[in-house]
OpenMM code with the backbone's topology and positions (N, CA, C; nanometers):
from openmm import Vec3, app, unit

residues = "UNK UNK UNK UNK UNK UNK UNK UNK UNK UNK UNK UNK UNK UNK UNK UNK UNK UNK UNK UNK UNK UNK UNK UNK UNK UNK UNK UNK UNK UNK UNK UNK UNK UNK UNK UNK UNK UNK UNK UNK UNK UNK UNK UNK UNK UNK UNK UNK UNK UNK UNK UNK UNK UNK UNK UNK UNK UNK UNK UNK UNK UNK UNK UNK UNK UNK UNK UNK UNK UNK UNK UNK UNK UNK UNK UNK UNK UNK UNK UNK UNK UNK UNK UNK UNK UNK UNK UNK UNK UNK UNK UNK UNK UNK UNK UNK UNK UNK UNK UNK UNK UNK UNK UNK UNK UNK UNK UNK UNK UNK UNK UNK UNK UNK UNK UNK UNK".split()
positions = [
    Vec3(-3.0298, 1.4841, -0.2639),
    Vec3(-2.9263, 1.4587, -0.3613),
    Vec3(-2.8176, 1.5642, -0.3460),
    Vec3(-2.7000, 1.5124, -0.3534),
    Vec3(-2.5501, 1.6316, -0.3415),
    Vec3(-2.5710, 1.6961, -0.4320),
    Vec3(-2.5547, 1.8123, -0.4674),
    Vec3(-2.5587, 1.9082, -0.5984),
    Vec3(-2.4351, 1.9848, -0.5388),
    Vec3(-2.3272, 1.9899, -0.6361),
    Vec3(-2.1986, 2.0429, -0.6656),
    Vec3(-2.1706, 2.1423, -0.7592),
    Vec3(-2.1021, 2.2577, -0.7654),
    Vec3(-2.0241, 2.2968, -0.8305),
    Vec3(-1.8722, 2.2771, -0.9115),
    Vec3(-1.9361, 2.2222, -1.0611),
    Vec3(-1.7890, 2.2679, -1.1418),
    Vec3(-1.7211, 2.3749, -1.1397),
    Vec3(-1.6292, 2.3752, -1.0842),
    Vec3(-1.5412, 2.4991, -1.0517),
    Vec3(-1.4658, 2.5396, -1.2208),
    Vec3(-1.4916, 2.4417, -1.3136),
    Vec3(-1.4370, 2.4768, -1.4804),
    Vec3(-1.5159, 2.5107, -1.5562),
    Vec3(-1.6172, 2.4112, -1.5471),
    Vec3(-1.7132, 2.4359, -1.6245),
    Vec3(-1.7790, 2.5151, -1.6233),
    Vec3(-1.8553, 2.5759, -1.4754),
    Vec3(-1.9630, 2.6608, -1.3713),
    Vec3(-2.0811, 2.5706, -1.3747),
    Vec3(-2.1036, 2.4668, -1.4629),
    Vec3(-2.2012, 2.4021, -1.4074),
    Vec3(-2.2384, 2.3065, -1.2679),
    Vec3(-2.3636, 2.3297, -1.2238),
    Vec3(-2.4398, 2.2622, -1.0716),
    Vec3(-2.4929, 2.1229, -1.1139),
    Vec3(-2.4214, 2.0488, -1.0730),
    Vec3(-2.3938, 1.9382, -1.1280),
    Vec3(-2.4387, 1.8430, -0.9873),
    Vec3(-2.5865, 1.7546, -1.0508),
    Vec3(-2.5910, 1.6621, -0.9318),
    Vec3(-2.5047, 1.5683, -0.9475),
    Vec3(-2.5087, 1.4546, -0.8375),
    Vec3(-2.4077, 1.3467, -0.7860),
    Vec3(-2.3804, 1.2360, -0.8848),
    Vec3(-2.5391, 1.2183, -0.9557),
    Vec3(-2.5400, 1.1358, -1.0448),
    Vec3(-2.4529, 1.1718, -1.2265),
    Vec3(-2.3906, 1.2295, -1.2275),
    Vec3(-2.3175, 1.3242, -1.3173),
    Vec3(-2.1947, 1.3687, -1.3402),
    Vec3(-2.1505, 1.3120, -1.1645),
    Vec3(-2.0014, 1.3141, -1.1149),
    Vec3(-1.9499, 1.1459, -1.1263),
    Vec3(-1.8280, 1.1276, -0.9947),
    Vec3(-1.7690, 1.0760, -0.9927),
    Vec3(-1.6513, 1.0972, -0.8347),
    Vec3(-1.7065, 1.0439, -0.7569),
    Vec3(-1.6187, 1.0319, -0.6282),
    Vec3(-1.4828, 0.9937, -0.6250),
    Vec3(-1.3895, 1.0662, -0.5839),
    Vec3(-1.2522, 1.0131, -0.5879),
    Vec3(-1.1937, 0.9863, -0.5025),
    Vec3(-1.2355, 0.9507, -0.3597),
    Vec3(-1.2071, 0.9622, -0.2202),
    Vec3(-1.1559, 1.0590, -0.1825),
    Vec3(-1.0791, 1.0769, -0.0578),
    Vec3(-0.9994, 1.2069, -0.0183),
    Vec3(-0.9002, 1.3124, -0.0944),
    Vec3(-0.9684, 1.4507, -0.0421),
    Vec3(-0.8451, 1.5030, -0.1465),
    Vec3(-0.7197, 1.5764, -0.0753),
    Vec3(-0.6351, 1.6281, -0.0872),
    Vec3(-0.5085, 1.6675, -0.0116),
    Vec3(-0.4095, 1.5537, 0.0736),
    Vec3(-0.4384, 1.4353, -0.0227),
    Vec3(-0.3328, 1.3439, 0.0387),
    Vec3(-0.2051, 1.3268, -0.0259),
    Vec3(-0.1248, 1.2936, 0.0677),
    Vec3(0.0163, 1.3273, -0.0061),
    Vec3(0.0980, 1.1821, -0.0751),
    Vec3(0.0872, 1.1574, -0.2121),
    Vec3(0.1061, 1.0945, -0.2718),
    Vec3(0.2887, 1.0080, -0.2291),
    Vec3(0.2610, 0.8757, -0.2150),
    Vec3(0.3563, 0.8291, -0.2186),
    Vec3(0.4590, 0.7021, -0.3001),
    Vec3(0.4924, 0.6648, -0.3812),
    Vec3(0.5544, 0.6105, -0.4738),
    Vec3(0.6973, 0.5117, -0.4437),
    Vec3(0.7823, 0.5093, -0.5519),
    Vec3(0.9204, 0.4382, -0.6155),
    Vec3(0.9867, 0.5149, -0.5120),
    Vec3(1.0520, 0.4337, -0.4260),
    Vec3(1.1283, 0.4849, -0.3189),
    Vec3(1.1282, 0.5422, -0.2049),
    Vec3(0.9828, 0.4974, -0.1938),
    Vec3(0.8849, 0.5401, -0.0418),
    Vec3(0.9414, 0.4344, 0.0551),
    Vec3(0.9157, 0.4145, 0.1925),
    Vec3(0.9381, 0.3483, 0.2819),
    Vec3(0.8098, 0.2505, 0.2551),
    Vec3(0.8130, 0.1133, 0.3054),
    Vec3(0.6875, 0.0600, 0.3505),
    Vec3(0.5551, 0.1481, 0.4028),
    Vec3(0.6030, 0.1875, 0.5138),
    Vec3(0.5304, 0.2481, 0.6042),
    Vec3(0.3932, 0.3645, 0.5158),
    Vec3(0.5439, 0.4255, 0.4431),
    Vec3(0.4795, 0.5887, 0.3996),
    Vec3(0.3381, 0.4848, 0.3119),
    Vec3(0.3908, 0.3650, 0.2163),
    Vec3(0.2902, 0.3564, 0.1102),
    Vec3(0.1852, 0.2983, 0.1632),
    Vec3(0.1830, 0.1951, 0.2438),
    Vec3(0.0922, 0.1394, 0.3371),
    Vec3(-0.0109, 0.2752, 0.3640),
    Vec3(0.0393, 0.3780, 0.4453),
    Vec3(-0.0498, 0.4858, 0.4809),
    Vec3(-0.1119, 0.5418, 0.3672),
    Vec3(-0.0540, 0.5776, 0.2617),
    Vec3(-0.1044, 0.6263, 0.1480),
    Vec3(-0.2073, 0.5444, 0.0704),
    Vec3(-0.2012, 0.4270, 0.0658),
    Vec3(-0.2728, 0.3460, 0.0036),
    Vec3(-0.4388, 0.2820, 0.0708),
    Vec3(-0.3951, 0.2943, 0.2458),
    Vec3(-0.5013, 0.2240, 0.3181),
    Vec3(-0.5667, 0.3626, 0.4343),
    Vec3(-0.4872, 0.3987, 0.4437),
    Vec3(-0.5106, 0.5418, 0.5527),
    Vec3(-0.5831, 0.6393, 0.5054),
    Vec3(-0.7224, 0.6653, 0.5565),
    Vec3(-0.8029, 0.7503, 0.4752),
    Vec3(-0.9118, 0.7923, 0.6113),
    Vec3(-0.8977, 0.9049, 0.6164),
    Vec3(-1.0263, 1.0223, 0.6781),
    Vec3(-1.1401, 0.9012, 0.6618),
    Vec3(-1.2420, 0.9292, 0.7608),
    Vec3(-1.3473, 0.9077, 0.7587),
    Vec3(-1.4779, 1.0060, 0.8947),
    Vec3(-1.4642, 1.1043, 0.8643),
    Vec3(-1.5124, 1.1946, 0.9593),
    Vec3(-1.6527, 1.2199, 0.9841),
    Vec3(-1.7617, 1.2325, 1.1220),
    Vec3(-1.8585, 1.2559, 1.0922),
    Vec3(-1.8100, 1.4121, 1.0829),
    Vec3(-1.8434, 1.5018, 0.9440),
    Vec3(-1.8173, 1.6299, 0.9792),
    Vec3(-1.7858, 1.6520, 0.8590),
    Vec3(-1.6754, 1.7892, 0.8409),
    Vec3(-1.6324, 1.8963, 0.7543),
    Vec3(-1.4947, 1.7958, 0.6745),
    Vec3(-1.5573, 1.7612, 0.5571),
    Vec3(-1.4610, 1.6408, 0.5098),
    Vec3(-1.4148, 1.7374, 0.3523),
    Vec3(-1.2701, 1.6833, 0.3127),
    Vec3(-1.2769, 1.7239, 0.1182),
    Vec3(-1.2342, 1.5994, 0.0746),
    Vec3(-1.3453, 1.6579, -0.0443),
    Vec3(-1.3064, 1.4925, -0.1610),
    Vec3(-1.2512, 1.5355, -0.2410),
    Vec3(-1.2494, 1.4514, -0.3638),
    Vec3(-1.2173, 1.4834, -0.5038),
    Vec3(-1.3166, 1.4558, -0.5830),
    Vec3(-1.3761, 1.5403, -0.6873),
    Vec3(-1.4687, 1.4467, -0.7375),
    Vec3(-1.4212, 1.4653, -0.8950),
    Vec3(-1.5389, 1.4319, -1.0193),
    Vec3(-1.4839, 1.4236, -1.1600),
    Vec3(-1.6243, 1.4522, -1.1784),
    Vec3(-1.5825, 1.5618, -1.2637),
    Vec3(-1.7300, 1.5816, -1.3663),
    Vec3(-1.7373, 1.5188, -1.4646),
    Vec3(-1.7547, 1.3876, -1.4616),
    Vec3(-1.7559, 1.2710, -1.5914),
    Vec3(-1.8848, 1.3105, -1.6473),
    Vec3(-1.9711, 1.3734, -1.6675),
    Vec3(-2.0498, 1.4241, -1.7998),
    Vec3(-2.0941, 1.5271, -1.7876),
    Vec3(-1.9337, 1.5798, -1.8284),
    Vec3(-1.9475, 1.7355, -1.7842),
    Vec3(-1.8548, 1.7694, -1.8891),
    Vec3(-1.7256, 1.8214, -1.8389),
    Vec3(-1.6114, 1.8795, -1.8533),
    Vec3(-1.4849, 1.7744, -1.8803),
    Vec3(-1.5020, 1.6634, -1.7585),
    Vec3(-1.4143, 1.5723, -1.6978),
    Vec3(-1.3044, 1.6205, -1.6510),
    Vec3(-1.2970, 1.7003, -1.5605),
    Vec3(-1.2009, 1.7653, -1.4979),
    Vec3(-1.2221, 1.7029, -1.3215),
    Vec3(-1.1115, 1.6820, -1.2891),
    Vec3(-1.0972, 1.6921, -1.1537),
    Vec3(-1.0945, 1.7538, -1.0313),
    Vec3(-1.1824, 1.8017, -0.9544),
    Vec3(-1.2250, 1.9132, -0.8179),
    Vec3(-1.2167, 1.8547, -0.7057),
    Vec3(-1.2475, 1.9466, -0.6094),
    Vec3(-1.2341, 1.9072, -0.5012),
    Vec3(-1.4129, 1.9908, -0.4539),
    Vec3(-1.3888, 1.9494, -0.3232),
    Vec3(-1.5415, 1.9821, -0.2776),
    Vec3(-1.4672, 1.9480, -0.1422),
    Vec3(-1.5254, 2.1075, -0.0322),
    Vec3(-1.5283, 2.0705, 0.1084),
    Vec3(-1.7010, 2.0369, 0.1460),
    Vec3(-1.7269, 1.9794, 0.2123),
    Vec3(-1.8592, 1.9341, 0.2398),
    Vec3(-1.8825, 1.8685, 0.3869),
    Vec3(-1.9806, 1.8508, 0.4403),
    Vec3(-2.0070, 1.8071, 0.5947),
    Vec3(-2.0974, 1.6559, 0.5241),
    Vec3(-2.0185, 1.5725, 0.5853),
    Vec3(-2.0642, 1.4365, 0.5887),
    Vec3(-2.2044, 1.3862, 0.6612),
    Vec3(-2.2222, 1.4627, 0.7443),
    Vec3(-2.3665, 1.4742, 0.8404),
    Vec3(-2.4644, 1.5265, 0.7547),
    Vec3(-2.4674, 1.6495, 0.7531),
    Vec3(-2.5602, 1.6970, 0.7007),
    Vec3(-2.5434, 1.7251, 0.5352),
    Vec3(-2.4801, 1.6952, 0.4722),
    Vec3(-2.4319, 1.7220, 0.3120),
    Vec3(-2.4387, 1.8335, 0.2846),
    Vec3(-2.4301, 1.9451, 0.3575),
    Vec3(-2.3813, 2.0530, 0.3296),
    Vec3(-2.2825, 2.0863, 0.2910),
    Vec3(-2.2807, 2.1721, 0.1550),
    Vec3(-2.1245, 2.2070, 0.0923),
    Vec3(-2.1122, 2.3554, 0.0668),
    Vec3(-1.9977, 2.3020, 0.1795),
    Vec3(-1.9077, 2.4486, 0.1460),
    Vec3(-1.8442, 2.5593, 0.0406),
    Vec3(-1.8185, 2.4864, -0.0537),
    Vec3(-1.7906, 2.5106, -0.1588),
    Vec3(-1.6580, 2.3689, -0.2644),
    Vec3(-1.6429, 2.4292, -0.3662),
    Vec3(-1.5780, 2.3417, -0.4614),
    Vec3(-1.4197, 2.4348, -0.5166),
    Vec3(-1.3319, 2.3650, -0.5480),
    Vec3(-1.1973, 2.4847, -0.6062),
    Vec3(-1.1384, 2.3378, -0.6447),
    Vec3(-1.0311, 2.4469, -0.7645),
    Vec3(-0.9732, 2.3398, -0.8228),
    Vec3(-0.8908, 2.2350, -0.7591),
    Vec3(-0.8409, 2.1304, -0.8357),
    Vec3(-0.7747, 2.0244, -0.7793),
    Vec3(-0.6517, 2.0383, -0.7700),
    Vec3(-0.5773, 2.1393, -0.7943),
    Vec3(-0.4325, 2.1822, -0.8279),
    Vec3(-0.3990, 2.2065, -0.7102),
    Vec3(-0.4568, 2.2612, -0.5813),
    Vec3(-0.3795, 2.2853, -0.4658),
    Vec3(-0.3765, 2.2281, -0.3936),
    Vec3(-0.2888, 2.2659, -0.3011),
    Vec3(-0.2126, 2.2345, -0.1998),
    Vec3(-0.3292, 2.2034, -0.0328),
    Vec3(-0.3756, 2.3171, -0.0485),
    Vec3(-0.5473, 2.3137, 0.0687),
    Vec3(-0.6063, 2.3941, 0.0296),
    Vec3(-0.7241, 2.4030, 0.0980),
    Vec3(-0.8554, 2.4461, 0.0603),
    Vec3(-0.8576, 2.5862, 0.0272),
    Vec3(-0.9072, 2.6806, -0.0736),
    Vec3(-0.8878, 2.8234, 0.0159),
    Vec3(-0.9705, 2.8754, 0.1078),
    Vec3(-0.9062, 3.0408, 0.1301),
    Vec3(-0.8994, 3.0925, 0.2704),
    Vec3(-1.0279, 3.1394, 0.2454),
    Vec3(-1.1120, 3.1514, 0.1466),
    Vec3(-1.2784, 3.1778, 0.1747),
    Vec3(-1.3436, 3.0583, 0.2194),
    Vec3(-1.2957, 2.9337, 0.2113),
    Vec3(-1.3813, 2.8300, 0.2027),
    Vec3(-1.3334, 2.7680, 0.3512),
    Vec3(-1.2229, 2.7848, 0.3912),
    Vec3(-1.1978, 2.7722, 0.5586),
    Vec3(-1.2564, 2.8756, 0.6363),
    Vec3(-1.2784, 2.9803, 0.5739),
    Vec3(-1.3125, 3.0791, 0.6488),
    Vec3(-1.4958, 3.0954, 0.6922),
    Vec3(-1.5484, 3.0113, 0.5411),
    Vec3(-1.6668, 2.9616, 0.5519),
    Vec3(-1.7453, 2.8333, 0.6433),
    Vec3(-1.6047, 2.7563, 0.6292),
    Vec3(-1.6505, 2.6497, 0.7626),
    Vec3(-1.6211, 2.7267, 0.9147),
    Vec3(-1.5402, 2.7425, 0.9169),
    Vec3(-1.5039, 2.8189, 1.0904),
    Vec3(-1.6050, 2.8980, 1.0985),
    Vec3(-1.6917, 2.9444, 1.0102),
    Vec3(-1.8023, 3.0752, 1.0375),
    Vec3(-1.9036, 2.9750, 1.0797),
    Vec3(-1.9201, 2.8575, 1.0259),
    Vec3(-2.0740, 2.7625, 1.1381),
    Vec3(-2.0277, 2.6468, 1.1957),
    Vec3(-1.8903, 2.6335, 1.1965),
    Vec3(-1.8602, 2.5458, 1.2791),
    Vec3(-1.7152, 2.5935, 1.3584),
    Vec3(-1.7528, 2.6823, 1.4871),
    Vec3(-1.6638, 2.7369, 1.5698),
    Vec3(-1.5748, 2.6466, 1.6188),
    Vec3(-1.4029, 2.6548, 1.5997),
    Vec3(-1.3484, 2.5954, 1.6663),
    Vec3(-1.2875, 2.4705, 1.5492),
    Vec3(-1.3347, 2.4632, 1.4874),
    Vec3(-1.2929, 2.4230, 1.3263),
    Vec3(-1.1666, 2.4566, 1.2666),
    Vec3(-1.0359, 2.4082, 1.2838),
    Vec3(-0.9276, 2.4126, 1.2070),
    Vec3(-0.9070, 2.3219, 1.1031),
    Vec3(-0.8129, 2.3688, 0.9856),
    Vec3(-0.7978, 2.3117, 0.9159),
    Vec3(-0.5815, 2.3130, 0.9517),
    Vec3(-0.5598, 2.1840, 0.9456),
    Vec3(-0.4185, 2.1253, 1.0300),
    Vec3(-0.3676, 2.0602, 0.9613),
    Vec3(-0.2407, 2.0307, 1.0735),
    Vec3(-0.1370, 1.8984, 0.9413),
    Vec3(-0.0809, 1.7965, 1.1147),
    Vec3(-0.1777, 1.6575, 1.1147),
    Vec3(-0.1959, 1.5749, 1.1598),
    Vec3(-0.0994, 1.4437, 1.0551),
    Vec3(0.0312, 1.4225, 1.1536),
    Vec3(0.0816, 1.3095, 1.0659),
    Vec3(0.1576, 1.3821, 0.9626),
    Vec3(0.1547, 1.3187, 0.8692),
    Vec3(0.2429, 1.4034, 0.7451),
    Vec3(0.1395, 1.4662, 0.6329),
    Vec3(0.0260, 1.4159, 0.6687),
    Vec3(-0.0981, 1.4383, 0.6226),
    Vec3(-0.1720, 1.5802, 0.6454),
    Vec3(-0.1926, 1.6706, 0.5277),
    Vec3(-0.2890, 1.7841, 0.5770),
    Vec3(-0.4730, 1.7403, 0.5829),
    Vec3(-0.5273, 1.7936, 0.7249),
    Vec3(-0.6407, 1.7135, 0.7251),
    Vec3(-0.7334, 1.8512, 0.7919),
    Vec3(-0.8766, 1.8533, 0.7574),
    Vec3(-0.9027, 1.9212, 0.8696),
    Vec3(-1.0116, 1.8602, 0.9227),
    Vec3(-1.0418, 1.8990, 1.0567),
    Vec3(-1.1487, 1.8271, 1.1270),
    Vec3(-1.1972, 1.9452, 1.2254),
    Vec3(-1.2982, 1.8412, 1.2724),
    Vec3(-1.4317, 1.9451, 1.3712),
    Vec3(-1.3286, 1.9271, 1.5501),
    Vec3(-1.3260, 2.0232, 1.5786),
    Vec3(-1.3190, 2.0363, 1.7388),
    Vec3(-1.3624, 2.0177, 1.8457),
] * unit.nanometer
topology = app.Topology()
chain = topology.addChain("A")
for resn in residues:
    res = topology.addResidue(resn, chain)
    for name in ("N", "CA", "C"):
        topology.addAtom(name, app.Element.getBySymbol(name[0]), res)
């Protein structure tokens, strides 16, 4: 079972307790977007075997919105930080590149993404 950290609350919160929000750090597109941009925004989504971030919701919790970096293979998680930024932080990149050498975190497309090497 995934067991997560609320980064608001501090509670370790299994899966069944959350709430998946698909990818997180995608760049929102709207009223006066091109075709193109919303198409991508709407259907274009990561699917990595590897070092992936979501969003999730502590729906019986807090109900706040997080993020979580995590490995799709093995469900190992890296850690959790709030949903307010921009990318991951520099402990939690610094934590994937430490067991997975060669591991950047990039900006592929207009999209910030990171993936395995």
């Amino acid at each position: 079972m995934l067991i997560l950290h609320c980064p608001y609350c501090g509670v370790m919160a299994e899966e069944t307790e959350l709430h998946a929000g698909g990818e997180a750090h995608l760049k929102r597109f709207g009223p006066g977007s091109s075709d193109e941009e919303f198409e991508g925004y709407l259907f274009h989504r990561e699917n990595p075997k590897g070092v992936h971030f979501e969003r999730w919701r502590h729906v019986n919790g807090c109900g706040k919105w997080f993020h979580a970096a995590r490995c799709t293979n093995t469900l190992e998680v890296f850690g959790t930080y709030s949903a307010q930024v921009t990318a991951p932080p520099q402990e939690i990149q610094d934590k994937i590149s430490a067991k997975r050498p060669g591991w950047t975190w990039g900006t592929w497309g207009d999209d910030p993404k990171g993936r395995d090497q």
